[in-house]
Every structure is written in C-alpha cells, then in structure tokens.
C-alpha positions as CSV (number, residue, x, y, z in Angstrom):
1,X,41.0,-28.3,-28.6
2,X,43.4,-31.2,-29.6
3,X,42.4,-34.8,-29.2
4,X,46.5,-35.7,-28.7
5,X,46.8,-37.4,-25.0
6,X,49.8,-38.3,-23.5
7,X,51.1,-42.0,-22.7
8,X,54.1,-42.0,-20.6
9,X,54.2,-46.0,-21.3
10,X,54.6,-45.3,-24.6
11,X,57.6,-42.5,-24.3
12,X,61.2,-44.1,-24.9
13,X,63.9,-42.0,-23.3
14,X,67.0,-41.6,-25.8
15,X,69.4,-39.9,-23.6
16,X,69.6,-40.4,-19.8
17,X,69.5,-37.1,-17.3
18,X,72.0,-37.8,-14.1
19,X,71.6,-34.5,-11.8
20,X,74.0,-34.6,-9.2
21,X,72.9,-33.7,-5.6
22,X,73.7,-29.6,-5.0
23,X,75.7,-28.3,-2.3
24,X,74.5,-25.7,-0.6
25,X,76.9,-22.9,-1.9
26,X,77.0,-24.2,-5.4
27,X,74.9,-24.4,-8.7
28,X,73.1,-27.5,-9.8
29,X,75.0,-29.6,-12.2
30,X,73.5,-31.8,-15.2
31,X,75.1,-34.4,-17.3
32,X,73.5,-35.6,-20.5
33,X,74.6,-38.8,-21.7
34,X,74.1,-40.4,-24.9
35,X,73.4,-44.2,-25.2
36,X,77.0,-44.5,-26.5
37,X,78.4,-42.7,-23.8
38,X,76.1,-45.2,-21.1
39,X,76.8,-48.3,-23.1
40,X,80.8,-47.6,-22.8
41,X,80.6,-46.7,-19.3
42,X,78.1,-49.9,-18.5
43,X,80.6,-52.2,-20.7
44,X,84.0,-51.1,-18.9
45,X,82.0,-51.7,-15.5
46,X,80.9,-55.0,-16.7
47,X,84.8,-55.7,-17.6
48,X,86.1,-54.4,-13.8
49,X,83.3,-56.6,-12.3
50,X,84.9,-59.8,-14.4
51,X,88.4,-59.1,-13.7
52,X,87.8,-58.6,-9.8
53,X,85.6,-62.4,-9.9
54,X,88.9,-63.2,-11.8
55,X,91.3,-62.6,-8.6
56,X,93.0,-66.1,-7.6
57,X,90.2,-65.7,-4.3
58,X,87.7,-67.2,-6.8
59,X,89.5,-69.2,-8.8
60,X,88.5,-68.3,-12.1
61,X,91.9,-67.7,-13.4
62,X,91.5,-66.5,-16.8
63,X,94.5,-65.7,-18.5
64,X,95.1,-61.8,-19.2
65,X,94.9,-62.5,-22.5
66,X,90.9,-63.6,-22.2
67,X,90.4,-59.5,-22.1
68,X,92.3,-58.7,-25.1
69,X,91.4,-57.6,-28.6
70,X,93.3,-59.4,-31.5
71,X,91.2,-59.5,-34.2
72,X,89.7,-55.8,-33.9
73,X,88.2,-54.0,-31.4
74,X,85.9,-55.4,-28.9
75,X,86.8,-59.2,-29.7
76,X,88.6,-60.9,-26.8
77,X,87.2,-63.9,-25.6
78,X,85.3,-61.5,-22.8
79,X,83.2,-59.9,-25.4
80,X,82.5,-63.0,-26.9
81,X,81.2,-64.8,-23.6
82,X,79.3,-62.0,-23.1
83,X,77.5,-61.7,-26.7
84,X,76.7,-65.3,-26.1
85,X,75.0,-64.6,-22.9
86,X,73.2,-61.5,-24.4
87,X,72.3,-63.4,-26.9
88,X,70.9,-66.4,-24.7
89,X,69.2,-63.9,-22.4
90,X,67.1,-62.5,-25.6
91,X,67.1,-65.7,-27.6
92,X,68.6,-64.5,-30.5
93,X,68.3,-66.8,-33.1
94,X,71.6,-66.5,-34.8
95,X,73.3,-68.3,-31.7
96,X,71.4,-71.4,-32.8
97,X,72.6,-71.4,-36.6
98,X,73.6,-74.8,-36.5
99,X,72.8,-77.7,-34.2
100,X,75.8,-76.4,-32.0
101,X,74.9,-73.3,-29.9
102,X,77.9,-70.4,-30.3
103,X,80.0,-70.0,-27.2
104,X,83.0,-68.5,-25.8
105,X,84.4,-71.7,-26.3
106,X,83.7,-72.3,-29.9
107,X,85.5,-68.7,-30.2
108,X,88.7,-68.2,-31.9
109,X,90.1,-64.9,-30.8
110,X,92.5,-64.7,-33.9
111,X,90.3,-64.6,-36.4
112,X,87.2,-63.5,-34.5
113,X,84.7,-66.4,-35.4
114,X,82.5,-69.1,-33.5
115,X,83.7,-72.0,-35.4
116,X,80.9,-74.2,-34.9
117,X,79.7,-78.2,-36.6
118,X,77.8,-78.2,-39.4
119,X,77.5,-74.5,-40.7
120,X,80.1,-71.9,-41.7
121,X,81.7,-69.4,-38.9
122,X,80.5,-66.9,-37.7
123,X,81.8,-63.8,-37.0
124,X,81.7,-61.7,-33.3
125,X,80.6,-58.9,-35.7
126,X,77.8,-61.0,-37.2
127,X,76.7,-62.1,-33.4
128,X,77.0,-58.2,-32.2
129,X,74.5,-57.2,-35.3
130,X,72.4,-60.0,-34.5
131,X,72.4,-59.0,-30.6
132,X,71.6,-55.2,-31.7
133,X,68.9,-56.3,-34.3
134,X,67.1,-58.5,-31.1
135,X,67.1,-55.9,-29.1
136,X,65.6,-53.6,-31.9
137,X,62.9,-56.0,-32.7
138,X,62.0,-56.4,-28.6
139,X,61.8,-52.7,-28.2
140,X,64.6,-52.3,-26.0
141,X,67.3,-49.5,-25.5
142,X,70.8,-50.9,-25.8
143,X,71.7,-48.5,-23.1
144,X,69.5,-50.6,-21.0
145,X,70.5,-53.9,-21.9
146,X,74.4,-52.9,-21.4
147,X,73.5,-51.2,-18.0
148,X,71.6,-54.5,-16.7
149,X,74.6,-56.9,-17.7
150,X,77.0,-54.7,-15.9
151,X,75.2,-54.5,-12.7
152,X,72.6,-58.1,-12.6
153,X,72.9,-60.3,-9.7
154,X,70.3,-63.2,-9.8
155,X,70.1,-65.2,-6.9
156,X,70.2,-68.8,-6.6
157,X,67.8,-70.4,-8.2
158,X,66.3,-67.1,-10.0
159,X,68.9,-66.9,-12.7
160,X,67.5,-65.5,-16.3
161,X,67.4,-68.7,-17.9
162,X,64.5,-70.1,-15.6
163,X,62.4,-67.1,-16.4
164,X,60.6,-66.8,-19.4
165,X,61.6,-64.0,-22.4
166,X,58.9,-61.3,-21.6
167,X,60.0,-61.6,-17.8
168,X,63.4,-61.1,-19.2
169,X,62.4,-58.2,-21.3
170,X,60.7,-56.6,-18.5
171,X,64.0,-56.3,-16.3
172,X,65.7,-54.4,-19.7
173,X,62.5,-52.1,-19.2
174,X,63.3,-51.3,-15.4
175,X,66.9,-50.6,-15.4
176,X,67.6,-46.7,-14.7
C-alpha cells in the first residue's frame, strides 16, 4: 500500500482543456491549449477591449500609434501601460527602481525604455522579465494573469489597488 495522497490544492494545471458542447449528430471536439497559445489569445482580447474604450464615444482618443511596435515587438505605448499595471497589481519591485514609479508616461516608444529621475532607464524588456519573475515567485500561471487583465472589471470603489496583494493573488488563482 502507498502512503502517496492526493492534493488537488496543490496540482497546477499547465495546459487548459476547452471541450466544446456536442451536437447531437457529431463527435466531441477537444482543444488543448498551451499557456502561449492562452496568453496570445488573452493579450489580443485585452488589445480589442482598449481600442473599443478608445472610440471617440469615450473620449480616450489615443493616437493609432499608441498600439504600435517601434522598437521591437510587443513595445507600443499599450504594452507598456499595461506592464506597469501588471506590475502595480503584483507589486513588482522593479517599477519602483528609483524614487519615480515607471509609467506609460515615462515611456519612450523609440527606444523602448522608462526614462525615469535618478536612475538609469529601463527597458520594457527588463519590466516584462521582472513582471514574469513576480509572477514566478507568487506561484502564479502567466496564462492566468494574461486571461484576468483581458477580461477584469472592478467596480467602483473595489478596484485592485484598495485590496491587499494576497486578495490580489487569489483572483489570478480563480480565473478559468
């Protein structure tokens, strides 16, 4: 007899199972996806949500250049706003590097580096390692994080920043 038990809390999924619903006459259909795969997916719904909250109805107005890559992919201004967020939404310590906290504003989408006071820049790949190596160290699935930024809606009054990190972490945890 083996003393090995399970602990579902324990078991971290590394590829997500979507089973589409089965018509009568036909055969049951699976789709693996690798974390890659739900990350891209998660990230280009993330990007259609921005540009629709862009439309002159909300009067964001970003230039079309605010979702373009110029200094290598995935560095437009968009990716850079939304590193920073990641990053404030796991407190990253890299965003605080000097006594200026990296934005999309201290961005430069030429060169791709937060040009901050005091300390030299740093670059979005630099802030994207930092953001993976966070997430790493919480025990958190990329996948997840990707798929809650693509899909969160806090309501007023509830929004991330007023909850504390393991609250935070816990909402990573319950995305499917």
């Amino acid at each position: 007899m083996s003393d090995f038990k399970f602990n579902a809390a324990q078991v971290v999924p590394q590829t997500e199972v979507e089973i589409a619903p089965r018509p009568a006459d036909s055969v049951c259909s699976v789709t693996l996806r690798t974390d890659a795969e739900r990350i891209s997916a998660a990230r280009l719904r993330a990007i259609v949500r921005s540009k629709q909250a862009n439309s002159s109805q909300y009067s964001w107005e970003y230039h079309p250049s605010y979702w373009e890559d110029f200094a290598g992919p995935q560095t437009s201004k968009w990716d850079a706003a939304v590193l920073t967020c990641l990053a404030n939404v796991l407190e990253v310590p890299k965003l605080w590097q000097s006594r200026y906290s990296l934005s999309a504003e201290t961005y430069d989408t030429q060169t791709g580096l937060f040009n901050v006071g005091g300390c030299p820049p740093v670059s979005i790949q630099e802030l994207k390692d930092a953001v993976q190596n966070r997430i790493t160290e919480l025990g958190l699935l990329s996948a997840r994080v990707w798929e809650w930024y693509a899909t969160f809606r806090e309501p007023i009054g509830r929004e991330w920043w007023r909850e504390p990190l393991e609250t935070r972490i816990n909402r990573f945890r319950e995305v499917v």
